[in-house]
SENUFI-306253 format. One record per atom (N, C-alpha, C): residue in three letters; x, y, z. Coordinates in steps of 0.05 Angstrom, whole numbers, plus 5000, padded with zeros to 4 digits. Example, Ala and Ser with C-alpha at 12.3 -4.5 7.8 and 13.67 -1.06 7.14 Angstrom:
! residues 2
ALA526448865156ALA524649105156ALA526449345156SER525749555142SER527349795143SER525850015157
END
This chain:
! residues 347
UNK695953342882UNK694953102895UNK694453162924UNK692353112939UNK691253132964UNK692652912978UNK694052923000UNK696552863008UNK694352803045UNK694652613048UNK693752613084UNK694852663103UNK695852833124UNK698052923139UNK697852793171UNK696652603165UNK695152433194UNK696452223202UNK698252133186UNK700251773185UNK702351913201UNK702851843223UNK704951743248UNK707751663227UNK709851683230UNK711551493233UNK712551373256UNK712251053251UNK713250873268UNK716250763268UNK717350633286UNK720750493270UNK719350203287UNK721450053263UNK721549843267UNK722449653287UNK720749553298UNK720949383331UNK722449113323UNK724149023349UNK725148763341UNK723948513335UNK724048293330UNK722048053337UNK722947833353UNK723147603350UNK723947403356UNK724947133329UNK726847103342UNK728946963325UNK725946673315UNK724646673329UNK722246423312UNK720846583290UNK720646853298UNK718446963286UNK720747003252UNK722847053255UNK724447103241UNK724246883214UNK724546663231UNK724946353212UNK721846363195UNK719946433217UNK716446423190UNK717246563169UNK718946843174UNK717747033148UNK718447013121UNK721546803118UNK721546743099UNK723046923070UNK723347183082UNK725047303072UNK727147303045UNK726747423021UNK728947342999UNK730847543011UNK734247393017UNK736547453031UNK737547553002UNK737147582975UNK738547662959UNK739247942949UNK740748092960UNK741948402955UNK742048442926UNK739848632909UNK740248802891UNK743048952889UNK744049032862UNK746849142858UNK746849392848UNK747649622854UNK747349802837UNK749549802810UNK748249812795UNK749449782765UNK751850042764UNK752050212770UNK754050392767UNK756850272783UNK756550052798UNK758750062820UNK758749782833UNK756949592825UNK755949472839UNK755949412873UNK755549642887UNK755049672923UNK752649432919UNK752949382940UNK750049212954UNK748049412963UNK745749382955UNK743749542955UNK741049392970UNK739649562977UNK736849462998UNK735949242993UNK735649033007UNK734548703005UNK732448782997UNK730348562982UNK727648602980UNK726148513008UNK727948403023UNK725348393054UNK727648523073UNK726648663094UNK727948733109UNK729448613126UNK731848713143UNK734248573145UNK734048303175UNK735148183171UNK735047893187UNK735047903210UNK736748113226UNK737048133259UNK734448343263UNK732248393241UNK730048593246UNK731748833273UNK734148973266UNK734149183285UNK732949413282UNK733449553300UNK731749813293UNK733950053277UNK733350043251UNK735550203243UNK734950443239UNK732550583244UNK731250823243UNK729950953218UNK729450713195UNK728450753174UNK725050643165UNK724250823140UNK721550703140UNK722250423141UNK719550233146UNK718650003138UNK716149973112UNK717349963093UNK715150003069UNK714749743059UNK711849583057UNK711649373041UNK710249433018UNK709749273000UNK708949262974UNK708349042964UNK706948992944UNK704648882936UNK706348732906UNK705748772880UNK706848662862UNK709848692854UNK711248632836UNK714148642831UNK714548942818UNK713149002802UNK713349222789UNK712949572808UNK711049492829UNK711249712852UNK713149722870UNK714049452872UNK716449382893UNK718649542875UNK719349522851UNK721549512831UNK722049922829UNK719150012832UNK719050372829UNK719350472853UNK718750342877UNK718750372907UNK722050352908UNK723650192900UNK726250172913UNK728150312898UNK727050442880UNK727750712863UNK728450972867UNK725551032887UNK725351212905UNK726751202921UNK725550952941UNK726351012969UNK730150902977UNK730850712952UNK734050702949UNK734850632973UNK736950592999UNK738250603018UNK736650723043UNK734650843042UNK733751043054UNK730650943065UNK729750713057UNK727450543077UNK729650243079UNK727350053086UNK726949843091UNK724249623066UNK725449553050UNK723649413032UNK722549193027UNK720249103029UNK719448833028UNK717148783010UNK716348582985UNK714548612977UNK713048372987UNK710648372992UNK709448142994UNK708547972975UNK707947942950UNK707147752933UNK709447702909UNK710347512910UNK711647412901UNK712347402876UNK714247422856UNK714647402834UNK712647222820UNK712247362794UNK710947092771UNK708846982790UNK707947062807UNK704847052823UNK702447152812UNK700147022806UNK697947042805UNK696147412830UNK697447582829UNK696147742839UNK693247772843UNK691947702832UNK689047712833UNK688347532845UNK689447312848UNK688447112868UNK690446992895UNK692347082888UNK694247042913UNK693647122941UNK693046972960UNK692346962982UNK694746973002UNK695247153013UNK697447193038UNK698046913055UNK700346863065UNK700246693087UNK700546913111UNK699646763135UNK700446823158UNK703147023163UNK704746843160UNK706947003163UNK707447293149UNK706047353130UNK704947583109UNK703847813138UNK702247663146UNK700747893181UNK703048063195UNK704847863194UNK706947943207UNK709348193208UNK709648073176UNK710648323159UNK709248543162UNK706648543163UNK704648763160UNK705348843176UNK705148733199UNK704748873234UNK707248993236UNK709249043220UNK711549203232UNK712049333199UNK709449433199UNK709549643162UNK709649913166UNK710650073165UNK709350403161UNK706950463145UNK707450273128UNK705750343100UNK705750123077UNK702750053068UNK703549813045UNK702650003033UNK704649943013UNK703850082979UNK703449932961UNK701050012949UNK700049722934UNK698349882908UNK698049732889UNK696849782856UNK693349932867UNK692549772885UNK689149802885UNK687649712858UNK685549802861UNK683349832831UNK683149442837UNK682949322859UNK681949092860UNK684048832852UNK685549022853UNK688048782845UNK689248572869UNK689348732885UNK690348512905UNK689348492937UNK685548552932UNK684548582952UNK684848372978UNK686248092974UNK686148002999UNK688348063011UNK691448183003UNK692848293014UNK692548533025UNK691148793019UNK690048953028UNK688748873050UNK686448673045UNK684748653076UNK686748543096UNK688148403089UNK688748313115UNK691648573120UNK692448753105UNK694949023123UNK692149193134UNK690349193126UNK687949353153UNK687349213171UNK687748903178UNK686648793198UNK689648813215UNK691648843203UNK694948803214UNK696349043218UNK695749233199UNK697649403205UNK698049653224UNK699549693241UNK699749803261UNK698250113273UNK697750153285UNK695150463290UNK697550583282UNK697350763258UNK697751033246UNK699450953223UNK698850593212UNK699450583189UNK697250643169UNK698450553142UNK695850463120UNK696050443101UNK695150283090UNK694650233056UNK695250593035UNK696650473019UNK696450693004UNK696850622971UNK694150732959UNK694150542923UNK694750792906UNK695050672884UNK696550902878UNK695150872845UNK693250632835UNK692750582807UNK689750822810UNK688150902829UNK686250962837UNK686451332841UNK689851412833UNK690751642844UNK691551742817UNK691251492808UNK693151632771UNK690451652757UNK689251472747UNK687051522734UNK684251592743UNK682151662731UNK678851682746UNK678251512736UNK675751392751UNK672951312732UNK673151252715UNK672951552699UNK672851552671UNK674051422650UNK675551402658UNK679351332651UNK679450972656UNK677550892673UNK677950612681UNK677250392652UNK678850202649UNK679050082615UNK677249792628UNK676249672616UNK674049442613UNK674549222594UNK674948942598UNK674648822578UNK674648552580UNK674248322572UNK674348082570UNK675447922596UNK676848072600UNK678647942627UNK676848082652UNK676448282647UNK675348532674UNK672648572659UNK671548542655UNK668448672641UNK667448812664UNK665549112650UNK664749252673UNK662049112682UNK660849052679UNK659248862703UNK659548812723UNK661748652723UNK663448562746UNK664448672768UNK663748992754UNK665449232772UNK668449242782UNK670249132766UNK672849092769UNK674849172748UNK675449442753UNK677049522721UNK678949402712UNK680349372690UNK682849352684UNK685149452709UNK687349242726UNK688949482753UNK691449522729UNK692149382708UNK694949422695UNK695349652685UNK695349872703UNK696850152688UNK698850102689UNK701150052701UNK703350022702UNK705149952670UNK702949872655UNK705049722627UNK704350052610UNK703450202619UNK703350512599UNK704750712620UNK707050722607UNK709050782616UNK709251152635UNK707551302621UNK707251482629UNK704951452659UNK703251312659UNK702451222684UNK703951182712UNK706551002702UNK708250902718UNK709951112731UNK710351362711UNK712051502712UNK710451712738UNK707551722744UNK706051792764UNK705251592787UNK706951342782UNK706951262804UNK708451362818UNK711551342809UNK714251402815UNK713651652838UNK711751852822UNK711452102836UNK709952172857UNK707451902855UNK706951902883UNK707451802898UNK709151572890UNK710751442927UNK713251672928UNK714551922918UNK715152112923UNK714952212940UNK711252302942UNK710752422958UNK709952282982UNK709851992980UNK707951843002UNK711051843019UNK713251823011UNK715351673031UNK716851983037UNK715552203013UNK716552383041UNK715152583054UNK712052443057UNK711252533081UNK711052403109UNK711352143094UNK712851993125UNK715852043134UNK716752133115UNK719952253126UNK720752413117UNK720052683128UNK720652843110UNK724552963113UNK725252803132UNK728252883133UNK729252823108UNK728252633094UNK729452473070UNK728052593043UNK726652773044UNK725152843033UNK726252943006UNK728953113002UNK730453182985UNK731752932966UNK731752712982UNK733852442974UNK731652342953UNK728952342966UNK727052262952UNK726852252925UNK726852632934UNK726052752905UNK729252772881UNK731052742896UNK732852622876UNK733452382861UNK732252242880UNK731251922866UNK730351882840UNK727752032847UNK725252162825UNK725552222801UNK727652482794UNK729452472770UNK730252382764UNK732552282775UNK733551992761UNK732151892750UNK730951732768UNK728751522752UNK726551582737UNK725351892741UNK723651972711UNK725552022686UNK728252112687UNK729452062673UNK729351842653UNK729751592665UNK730851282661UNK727751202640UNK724451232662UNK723251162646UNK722251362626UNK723251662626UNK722151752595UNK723751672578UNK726051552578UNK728151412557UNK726151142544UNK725650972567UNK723650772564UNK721250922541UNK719251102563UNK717751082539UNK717851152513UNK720051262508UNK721251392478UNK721951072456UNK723950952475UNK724350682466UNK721850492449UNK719850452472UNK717350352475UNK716350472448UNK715750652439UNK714850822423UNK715650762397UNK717950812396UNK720350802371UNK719550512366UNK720150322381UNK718749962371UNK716450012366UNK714050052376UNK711650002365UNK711250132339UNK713250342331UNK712350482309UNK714150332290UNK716050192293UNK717849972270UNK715249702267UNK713549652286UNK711849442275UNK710449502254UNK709049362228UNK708049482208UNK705749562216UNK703849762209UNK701349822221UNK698449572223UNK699349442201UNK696749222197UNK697848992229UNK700048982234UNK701048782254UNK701348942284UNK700749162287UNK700149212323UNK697449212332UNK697848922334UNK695048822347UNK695648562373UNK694748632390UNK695248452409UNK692748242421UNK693347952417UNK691647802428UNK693647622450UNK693547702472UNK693647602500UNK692147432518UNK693147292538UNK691547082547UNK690347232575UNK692047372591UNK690947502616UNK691347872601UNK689548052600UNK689148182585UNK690348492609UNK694448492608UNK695148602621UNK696248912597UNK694948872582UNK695449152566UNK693649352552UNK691649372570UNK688949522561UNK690149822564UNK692349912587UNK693050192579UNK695250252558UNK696750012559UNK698950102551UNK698150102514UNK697049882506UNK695749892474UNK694450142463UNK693250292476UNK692150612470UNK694550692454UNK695950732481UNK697551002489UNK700051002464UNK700450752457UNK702350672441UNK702250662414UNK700050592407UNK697950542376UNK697550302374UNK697450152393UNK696549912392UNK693549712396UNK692649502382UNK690549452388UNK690749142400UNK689649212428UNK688748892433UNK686448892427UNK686748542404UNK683848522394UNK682548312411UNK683648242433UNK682548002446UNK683447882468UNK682447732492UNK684647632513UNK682647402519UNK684747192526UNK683046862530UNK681846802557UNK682946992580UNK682946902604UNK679547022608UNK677546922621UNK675447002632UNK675847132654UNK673747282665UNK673947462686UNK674047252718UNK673247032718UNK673946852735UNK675546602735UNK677346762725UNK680146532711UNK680446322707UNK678146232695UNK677046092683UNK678746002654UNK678345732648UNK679245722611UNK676445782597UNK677645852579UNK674846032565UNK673045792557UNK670645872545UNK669445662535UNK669645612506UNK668545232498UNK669845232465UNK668445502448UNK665845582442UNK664745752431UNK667045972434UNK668146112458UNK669546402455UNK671146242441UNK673446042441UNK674745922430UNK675445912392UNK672545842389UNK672645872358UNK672346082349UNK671146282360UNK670746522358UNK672746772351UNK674746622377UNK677746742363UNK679046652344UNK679546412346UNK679946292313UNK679546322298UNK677146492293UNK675546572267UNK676946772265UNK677146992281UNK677547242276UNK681347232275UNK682247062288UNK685647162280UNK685646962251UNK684446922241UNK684446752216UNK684246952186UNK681147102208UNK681047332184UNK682847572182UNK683847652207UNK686247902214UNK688547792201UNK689247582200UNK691747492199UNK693747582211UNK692347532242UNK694347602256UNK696847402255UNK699347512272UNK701447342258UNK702547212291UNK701947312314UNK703847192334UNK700347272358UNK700647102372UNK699347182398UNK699847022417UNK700047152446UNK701747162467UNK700647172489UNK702346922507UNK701246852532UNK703646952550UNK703146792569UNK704246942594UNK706146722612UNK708546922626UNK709546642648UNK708246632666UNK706246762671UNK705146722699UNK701746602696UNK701446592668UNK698246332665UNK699946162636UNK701346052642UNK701745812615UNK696945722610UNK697545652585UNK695645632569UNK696245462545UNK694845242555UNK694345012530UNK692545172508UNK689945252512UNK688645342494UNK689945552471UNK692045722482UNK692745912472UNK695545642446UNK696145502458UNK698145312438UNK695445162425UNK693145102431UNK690845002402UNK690245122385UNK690545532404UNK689145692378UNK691145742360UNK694245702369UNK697245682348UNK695845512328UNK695645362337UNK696745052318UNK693645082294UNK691145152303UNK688945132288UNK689845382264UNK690745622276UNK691545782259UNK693745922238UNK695345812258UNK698645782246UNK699946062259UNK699146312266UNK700046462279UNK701346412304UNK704146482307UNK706346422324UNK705546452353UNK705746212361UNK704846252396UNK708346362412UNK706846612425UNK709046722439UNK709446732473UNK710546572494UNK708946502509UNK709946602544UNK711646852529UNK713446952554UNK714447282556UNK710447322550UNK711047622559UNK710447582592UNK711247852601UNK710947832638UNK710048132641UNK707548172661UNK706348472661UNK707148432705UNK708348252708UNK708848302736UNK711448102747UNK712248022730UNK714947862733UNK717947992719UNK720048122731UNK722148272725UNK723348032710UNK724447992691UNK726647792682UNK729147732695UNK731147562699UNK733647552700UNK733047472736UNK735847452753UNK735547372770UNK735047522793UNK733147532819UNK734147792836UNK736647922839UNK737348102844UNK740148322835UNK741348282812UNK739548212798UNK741448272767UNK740448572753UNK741148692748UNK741148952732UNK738948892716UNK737648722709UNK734248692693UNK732848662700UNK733148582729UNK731048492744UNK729748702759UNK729148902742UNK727449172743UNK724649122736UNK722749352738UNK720549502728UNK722249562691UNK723249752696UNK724849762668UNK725749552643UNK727249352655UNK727249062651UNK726148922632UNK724048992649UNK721048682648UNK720148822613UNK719249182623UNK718349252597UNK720449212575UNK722149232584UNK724849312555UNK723848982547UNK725048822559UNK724048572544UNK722448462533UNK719148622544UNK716948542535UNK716848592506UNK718248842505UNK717649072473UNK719848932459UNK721448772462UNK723248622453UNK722148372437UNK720348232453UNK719448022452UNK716148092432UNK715348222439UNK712948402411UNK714448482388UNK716248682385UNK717848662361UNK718548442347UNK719848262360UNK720548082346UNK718647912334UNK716347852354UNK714547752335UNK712547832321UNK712748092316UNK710448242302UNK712248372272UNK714048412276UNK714948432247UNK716648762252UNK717448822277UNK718449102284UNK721449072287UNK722849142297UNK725449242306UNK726149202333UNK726548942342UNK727448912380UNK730349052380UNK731549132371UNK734549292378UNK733149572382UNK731249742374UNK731050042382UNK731049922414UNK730149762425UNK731049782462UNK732949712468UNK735549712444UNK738149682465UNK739149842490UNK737850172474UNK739550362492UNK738350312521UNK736150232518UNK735050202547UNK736150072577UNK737650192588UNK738650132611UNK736449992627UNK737349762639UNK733949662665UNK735249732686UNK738049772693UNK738549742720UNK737249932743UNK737249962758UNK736650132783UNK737350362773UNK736250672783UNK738350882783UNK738351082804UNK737251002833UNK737251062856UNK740751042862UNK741251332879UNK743051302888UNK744351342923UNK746151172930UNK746651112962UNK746251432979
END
């Protein structure tokens, strides 16, 4: 990976006790599951001192969740968009500028996912910070997936690599290298992080695997309402045959409407699945017209359980998801017992 050797590190400047009260900060300490120590806040710390560590922000829950993996005790973490948030349309507040302006570095999905947070850490973030994407680093072009939700017209690929697990596992490896070329004193800590946690998710994707292969073959088919599994359905043997959300998030129209009804009528498909972060009436009409089980709490960017709870991972979110597909597709949700979600960064 072509690595830029041009980014400054900065440390983090104090603020003012007003500026403090805008930002709004979640005060809730993550636990490390081996011991439970108090582990790195998701926003950085309240008296903003200068403790001589990166300042790294981030973008969705699931980069926040691989970022504090890595970087463990050893930055400063903040994500900017919010849990169970609409990423694609979530618009920063002000106080968001702020955060920026005392960033090293946002790390963020790219591939168009969360372009108004991006524009505004280039209008904010400090000379010799910068954006750094990482969905744009894993795959090409070529590689970019298209569909109902993203159609290529639009020029906006599919950004959810993150739910194909081996993707993720190259995220891990390049905020690796992103946080230790901004520091490279820590550079070793980093890369011990790294194992661990490639460790943790090749367990995951083995797990992941083992369920999709207990579903019966006529039943791995996925119809979703925001269409957050275009990589992960390949990779797995799975087919999404459909997703309700339009490319301008939009409710679809009646025509696509019956259209799918026709077709999960003829598949017989047996469950299809919405989301906590777009509830969908339509998706409980196409239940009820069809009788296939409306499932309505998968999450491709929301960790489950409470902040610092041991599930409230990247790890987590998937173990549950494949939990929650098993069960309603006709597979085995216990092959993800063994799956640990907790953290496995260590102090």
């Amino acid at each position: 990976m072509q690595i830029d050797l041009s980014l400054s590190r900065r440390r983090f400047l104090g603020t003012s006790v007003a500026a403090t009260a805008v930002l709004g900060f979640s005060r809730v300490p993550y636990l490390a599951a081996q011991d439970a120590t108090p582990v790195p806040l998701l926003g950085w710390s309240d008296d903003f001192s200068d403790n001589g560590l990166l300042n790294v922000a981030t973008t969705v829950a699931p980069i926040s969740s691989i970022v504090r993996n890595i970087g463990g005790n050893r930055i400063n973490l903040r994500g900017i968009v919010p849990d169970g948030t609409n990423s694609h349309t979530f618009e920063p507040a002000p106080s968001d500028a702020v955060i920026l302006s005392n960033a090293d570095v946002l790390i963020a999905n790219g591939l168009d996912l969360e372009d108004p947070t991006i524009e505004m850490a280039n209008e904010n973030l400090p000379e010799g910070a910068a954006v750094f994407t990482l969905g744009d680093k894993t795959i090409t072009p070529e590689q970019y997936a298209y569909d109902f939700s993203f159609p290529e017209e639009d020029g906006h690929p599919n950004p959810h690599l993150w739910t194909n697990i081996p993707y993720a596992i190259a995220y891990a490896e390049l905020v690796t290298e992103e946080l230790s070329r901004l520091d490279p004193d820590n550079a070793d800590y980093f890369a011990g992080n790294l194992d661990r946690y490639r460790t943790a998710l090749e367990t995951l994707d083995a797990a992941v695997q083992a369920t999709v292969d207990s579903i019966p073959e006529e039943n791995r088919r996925l119809l979703t309402y925001h269409d957050s599994w275009a990589y992960f359905a390949p990779n797995y043997g799975m087919t999404v045959i459909g997703a309700i959300q339009p490319s301008d998030f939009s409710e679809p129209s009646p025509r696509d409407v019956a259209d799918l009804i026709d077709q999960i009528r003829e598949e017989n498909v047996p469950a299809i699945f919405g989301s906590e972060v777009f509830p969908s009436g339509v998706l409980e009409q196409i239940a009820r017209e069809t009788g296939a089980e409306y499932v309505d709490d998968l999450r491709d960017d929301e960790p489950p359980g409470d902040a610092g709870s041991p599930e409230h991972t990247f790890i987590g979110m998937m173990k549950r998801n494949l939990q929650i597909m098993a069960g309603a597709l006709g597979g085995d949700p216990s092959l993800m017992d063994g799956v640990d979600p907790a953290d496995t960064w260590v102090p």
